[in-house]
MDTraj code that builds the backbone (N, CA, C; nanometers):
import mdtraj as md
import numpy as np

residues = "UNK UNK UNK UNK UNK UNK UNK UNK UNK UNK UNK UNK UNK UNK UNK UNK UNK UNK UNK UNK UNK UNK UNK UNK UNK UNK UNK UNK UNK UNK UNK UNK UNK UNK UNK UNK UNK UNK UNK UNK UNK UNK UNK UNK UNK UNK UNK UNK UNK UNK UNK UNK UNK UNK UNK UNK UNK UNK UNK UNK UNK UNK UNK UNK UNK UNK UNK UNK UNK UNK UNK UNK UNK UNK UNK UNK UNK UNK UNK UNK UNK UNK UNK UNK UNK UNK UNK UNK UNK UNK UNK UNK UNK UNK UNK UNK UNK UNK UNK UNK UNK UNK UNK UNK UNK UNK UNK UNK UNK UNK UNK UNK UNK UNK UNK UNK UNK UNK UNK UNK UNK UNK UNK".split()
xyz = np.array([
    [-5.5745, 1.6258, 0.8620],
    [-5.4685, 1.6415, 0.7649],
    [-5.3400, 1.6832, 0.8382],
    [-5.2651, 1.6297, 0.7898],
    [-5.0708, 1.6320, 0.8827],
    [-5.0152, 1.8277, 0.8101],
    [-4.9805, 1.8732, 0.8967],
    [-4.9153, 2.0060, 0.8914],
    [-4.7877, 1.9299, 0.7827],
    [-4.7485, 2.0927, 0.7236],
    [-4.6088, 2.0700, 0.6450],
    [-4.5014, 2.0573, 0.7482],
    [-4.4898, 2.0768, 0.8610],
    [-4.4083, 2.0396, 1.0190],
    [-4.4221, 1.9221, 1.0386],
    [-4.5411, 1.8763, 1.0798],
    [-4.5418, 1.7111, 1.0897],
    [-4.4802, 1.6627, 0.9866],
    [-4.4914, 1.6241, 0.8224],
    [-4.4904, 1.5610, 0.7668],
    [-4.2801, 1.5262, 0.7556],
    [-4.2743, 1.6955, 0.7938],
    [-4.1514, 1.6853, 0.7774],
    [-4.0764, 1.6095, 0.8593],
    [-4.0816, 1.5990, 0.9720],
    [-4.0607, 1.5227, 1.0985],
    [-4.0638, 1.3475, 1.0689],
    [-4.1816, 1.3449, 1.0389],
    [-4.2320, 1.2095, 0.9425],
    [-4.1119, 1.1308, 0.8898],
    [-4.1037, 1.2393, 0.8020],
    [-4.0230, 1.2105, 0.6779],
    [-3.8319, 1.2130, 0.7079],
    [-3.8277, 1.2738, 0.8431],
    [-3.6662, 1.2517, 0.8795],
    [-3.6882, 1.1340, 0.9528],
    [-3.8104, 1.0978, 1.0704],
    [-3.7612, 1.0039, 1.1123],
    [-3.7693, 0.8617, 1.0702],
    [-3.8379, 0.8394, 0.9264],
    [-3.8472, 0.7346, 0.8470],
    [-3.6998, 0.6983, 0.7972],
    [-3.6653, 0.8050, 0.7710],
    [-3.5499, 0.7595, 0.6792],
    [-3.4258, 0.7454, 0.7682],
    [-3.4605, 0.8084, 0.9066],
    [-3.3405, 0.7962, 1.0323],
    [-3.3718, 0.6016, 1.0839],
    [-3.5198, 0.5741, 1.0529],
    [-3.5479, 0.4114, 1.0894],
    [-3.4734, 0.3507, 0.9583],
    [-3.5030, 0.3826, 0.9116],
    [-3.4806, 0.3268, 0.7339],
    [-3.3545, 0.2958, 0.7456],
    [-3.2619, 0.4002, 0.7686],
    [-3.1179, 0.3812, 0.7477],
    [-3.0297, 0.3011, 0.8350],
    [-3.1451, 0.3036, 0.9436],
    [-3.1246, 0.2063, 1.0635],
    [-3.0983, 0.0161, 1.0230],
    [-3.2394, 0.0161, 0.9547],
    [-3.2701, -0.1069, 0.9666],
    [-3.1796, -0.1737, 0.8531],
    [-3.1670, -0.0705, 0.7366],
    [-3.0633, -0.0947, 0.6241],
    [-2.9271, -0.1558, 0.6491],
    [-2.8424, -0.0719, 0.7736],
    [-2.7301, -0.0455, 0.7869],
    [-2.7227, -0.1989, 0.9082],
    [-2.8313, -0.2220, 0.9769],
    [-2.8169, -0.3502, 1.0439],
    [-2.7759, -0.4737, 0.9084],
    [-2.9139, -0.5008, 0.8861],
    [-2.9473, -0.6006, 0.7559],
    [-2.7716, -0.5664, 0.6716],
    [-2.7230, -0.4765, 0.6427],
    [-2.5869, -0.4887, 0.5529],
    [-2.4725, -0.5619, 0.6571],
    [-2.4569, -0.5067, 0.7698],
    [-2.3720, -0.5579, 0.8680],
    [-2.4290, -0.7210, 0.9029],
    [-2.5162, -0.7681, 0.9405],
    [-2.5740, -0.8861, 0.9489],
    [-2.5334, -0.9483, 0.8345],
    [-2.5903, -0.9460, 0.6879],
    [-2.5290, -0.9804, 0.5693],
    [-2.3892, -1.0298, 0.5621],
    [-2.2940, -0.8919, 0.5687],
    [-2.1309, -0.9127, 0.6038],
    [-2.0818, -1.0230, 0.6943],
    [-2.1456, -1.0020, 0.8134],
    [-2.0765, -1.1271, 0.8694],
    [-2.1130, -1.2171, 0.9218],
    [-2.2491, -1.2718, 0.8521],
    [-2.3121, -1.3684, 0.8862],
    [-2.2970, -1.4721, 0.7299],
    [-2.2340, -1.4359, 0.5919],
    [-2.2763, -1.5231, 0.4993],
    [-2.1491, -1.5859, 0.5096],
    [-2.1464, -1.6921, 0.4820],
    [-2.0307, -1.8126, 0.5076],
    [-1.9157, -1.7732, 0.3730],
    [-1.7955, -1.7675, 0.4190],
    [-1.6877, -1.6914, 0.3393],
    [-1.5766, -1.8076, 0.3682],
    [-1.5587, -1.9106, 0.2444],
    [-1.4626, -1.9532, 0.2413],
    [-1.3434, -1.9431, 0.3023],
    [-1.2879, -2.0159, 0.3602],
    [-1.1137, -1.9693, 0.4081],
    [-1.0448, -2.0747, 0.3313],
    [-0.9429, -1.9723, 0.2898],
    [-0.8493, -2.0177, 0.1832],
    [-0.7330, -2.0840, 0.3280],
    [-0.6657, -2.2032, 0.2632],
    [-0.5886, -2.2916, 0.2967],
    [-0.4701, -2.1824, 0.3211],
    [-0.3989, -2.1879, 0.4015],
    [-0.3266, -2.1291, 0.4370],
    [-0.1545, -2.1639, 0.4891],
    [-0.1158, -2.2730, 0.5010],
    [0.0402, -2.3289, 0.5373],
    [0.0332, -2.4369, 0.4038],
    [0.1228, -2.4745, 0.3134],
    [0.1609, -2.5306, 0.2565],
    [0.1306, -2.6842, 0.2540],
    [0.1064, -2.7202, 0.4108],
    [0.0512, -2.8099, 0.4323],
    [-0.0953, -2.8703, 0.4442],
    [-0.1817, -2.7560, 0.5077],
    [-0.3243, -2.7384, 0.4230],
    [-0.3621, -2.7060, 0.2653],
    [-0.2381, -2.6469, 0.2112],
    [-0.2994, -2.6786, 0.0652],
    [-0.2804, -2.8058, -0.0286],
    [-0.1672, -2.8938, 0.0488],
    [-0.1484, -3.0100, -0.0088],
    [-0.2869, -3.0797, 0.0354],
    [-0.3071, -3.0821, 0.1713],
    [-0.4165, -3.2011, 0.2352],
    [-0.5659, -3.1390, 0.1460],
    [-0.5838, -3.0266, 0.0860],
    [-0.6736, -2.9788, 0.0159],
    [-0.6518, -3.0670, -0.1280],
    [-0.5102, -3.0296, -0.1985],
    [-0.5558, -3.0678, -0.3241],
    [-0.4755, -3.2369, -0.2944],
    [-0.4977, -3.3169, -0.2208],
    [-0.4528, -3.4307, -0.2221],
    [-0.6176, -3.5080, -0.2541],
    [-0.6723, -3.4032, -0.1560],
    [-0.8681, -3.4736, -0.1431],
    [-0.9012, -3.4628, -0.2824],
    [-0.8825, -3.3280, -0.3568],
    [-0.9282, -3.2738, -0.4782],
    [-0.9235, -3.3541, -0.5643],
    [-0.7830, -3.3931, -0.6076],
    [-0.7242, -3.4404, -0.6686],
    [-0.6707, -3.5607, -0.6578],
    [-0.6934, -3.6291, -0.5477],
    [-0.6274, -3.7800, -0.5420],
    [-0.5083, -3.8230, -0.5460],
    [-0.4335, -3.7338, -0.4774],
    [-0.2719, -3.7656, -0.5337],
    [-0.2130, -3.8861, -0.3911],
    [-0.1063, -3.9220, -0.4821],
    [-0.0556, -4.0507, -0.4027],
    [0.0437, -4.0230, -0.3568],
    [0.0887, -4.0682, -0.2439],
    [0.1844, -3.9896, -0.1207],
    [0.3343, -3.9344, -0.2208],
    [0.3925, -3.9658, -0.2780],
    [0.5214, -3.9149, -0.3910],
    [0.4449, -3.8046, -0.4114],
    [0.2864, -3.7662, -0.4889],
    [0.2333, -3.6364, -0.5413],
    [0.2705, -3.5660, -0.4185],
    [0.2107, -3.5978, -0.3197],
    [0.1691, -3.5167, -0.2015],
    [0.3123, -3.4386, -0.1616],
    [0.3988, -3.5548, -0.1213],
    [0.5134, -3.4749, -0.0970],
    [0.5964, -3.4195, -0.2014],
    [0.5953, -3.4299, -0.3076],
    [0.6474, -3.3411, -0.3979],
    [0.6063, -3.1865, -0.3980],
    [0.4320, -3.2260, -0.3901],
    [0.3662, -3.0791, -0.3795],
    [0.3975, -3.0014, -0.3041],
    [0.4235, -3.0543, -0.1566],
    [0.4574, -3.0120, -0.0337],
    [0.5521, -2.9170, -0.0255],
    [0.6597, -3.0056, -0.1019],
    [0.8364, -2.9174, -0.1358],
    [0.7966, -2.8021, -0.2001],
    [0.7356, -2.8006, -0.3062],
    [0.6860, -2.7013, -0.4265],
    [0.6405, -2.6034, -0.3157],
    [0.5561, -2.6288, -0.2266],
    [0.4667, -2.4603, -0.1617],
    [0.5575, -2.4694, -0.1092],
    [0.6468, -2.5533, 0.0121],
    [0.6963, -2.5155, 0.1029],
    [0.8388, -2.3619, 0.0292],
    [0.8734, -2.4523, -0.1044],
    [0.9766, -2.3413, -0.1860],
    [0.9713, -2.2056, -0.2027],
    [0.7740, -2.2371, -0.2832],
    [0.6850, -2.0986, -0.3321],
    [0.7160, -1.9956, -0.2579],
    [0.6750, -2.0859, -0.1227],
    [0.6520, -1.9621, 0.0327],
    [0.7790, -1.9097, 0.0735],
    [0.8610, -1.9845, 0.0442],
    [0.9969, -1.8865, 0.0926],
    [1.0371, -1.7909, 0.0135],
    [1.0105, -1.8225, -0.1065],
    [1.0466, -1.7427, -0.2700],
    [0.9260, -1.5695, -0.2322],
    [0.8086, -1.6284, -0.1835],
    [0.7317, -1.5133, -0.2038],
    [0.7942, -1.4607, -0.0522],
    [0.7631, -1.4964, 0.0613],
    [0.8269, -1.4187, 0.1883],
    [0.9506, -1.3378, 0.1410],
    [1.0877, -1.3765, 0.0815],
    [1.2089, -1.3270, 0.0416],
    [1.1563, -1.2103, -0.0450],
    [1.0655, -1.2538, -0.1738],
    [1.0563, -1.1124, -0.2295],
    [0.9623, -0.9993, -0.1715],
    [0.8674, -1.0710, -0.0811],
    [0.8032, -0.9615, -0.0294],
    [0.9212, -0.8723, 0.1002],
    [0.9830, -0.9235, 0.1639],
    [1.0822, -0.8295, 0.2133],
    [1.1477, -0.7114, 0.1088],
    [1.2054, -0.8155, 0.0140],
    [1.2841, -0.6986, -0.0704],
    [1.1657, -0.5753, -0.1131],
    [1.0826, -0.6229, -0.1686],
    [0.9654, -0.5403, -0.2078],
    [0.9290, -0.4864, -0.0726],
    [0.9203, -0.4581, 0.0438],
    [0.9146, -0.4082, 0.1973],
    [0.9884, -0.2952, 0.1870],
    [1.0946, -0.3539, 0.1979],
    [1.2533, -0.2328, 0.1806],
    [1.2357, -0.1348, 0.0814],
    [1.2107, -0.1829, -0.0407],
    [1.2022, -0.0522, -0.1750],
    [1.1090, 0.0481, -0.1289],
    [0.9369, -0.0574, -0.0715],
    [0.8349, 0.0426, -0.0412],
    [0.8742, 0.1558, 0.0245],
    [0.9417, 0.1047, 0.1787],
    [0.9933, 0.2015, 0.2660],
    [1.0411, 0.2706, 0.2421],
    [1.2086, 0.2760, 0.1520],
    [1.2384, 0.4050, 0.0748],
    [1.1602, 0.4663, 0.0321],
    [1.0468, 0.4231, -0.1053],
    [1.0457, 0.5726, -0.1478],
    [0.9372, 0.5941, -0.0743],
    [0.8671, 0.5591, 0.0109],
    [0.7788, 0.6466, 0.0999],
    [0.8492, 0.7758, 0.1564],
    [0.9771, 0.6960, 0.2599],
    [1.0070, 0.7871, 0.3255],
    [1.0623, 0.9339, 0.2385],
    [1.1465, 0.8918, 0.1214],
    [1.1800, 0.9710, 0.0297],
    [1.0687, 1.0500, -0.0106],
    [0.9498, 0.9991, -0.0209],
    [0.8182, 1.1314, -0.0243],
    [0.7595, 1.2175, 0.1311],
    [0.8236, 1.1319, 0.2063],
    [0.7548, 1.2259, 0.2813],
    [0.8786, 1.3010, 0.3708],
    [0.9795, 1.3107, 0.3119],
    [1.0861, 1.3840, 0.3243],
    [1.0904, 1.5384, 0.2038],
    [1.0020, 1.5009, 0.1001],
    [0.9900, 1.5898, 0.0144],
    [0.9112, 1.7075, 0.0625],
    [0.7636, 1.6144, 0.1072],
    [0.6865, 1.6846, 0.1446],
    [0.6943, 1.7786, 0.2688],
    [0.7824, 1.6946, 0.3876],
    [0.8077, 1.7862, 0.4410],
    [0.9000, 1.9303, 0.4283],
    [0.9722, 1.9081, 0.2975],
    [1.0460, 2.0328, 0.2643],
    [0.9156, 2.1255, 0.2415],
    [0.8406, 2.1227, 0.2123],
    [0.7743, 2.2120, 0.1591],
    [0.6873, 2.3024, 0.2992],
    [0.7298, 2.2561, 0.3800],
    [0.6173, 2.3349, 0.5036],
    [0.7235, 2.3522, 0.5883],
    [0.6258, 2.4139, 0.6547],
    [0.6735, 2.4990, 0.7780],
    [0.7210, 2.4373, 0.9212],
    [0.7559, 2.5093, 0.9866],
    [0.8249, 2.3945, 1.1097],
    [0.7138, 2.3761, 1.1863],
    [0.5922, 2.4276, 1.1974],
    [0.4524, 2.4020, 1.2617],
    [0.3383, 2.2542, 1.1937],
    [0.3604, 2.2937, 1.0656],
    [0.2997, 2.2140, 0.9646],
    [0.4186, 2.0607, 0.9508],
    [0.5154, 2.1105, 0.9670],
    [0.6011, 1.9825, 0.9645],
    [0.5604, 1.8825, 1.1129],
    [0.5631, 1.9617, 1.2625],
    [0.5374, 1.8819, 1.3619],
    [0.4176, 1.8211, 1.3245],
    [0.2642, 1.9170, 1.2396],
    [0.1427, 1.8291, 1.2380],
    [0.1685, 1.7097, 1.1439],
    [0.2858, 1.7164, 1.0020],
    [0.2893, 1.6124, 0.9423],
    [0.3280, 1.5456, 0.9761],
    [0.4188, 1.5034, 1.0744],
    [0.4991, 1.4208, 1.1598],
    [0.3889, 1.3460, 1.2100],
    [0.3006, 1.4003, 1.3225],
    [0.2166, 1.3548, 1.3998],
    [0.1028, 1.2463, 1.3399],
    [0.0730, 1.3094, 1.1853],
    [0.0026, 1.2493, 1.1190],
    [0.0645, 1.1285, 1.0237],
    [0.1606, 1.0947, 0.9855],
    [0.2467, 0.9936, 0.9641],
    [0.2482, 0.8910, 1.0447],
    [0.3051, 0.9472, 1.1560],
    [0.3162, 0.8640, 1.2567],
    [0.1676, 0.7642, 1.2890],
    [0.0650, 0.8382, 1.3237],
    [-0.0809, 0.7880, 1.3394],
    [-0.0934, 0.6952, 1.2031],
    [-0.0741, 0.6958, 1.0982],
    [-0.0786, 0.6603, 0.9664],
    [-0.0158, 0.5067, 0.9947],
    [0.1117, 0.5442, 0.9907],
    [0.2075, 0.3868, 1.0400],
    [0.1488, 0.2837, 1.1638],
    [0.0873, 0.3771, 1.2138],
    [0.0173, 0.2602, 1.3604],
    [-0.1124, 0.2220, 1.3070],
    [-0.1584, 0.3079, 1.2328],
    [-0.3050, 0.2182, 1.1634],
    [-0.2538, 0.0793, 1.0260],
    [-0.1113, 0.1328, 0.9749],
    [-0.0905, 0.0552, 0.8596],
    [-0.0697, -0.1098, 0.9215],
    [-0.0125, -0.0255, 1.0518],
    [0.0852, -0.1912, 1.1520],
    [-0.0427, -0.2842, 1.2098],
    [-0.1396, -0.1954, 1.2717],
    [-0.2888, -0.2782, 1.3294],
    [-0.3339, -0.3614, 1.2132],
    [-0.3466, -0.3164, 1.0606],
    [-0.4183, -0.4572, 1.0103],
    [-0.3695, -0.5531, 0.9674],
    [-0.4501, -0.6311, 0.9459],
    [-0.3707, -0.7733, 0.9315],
    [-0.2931, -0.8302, 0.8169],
])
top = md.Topology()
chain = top.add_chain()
for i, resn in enumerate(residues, 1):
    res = top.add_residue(resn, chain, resSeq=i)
    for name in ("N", "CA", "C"):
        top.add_atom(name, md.element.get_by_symbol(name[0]), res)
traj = md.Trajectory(xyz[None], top)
């Protein structure tokens, strides 16, 4: 018969395998199941919905104009929308730093800063 010591032992290192084999199998899962990629230049989404849809070279290049427009329309407002973000960030964390100390201000600094280089790394 297994001691209440053994069993316990048992019983961490099951669930230390367990969590093992779990945490593989989820990561394997993630980036092994086939994940669509969305069309991406204006010109892959025409040659997409030209196949889809059958369109005849006038469709095609009409469509073409249309994203090529979309994409400038959305790039332009995502700048402006860039700029606003940036204000009122900085405007909050100009607040926040009123509120602390000149010690607590260098750590908020430091930590901002680290913040902005993780925001800039993704994609």
């Amino acid at each position: 018969m297994l001691t209440s010591k053994r069993k316990a032992h048992l019983i961490i290192i099951a669930t230390f395998a367990l969590g093992i084999i779990i945490g593989a199998s989820g990561q394997y899962l993630l980036f092994h199941q086939s994940v669509p990629q969305r069309p991406s230049s204006p010109s892959e989404v025409a040659t997409e919905l030209t196949r889809i849809l059958k369109l005849d070279q006038l469709q095609r290049t009409q469509l073409e104009r249309i994203l090529s427009e979309h994409r400038q329309q959305y790039q332009e407002y995502k700048s402006q929308t860039q700029i606003h973000y940036t204000a009122m960030r900085d405007d909050a964390r100009k607040r926040v730093r009123s509120l602390l100390s000149t010690e607590q201000q260098t750590l908020y600094d430091q930590w901002t800063k680290d913040m902005d280089q993780k925001r800039e790394k993704k994609p």
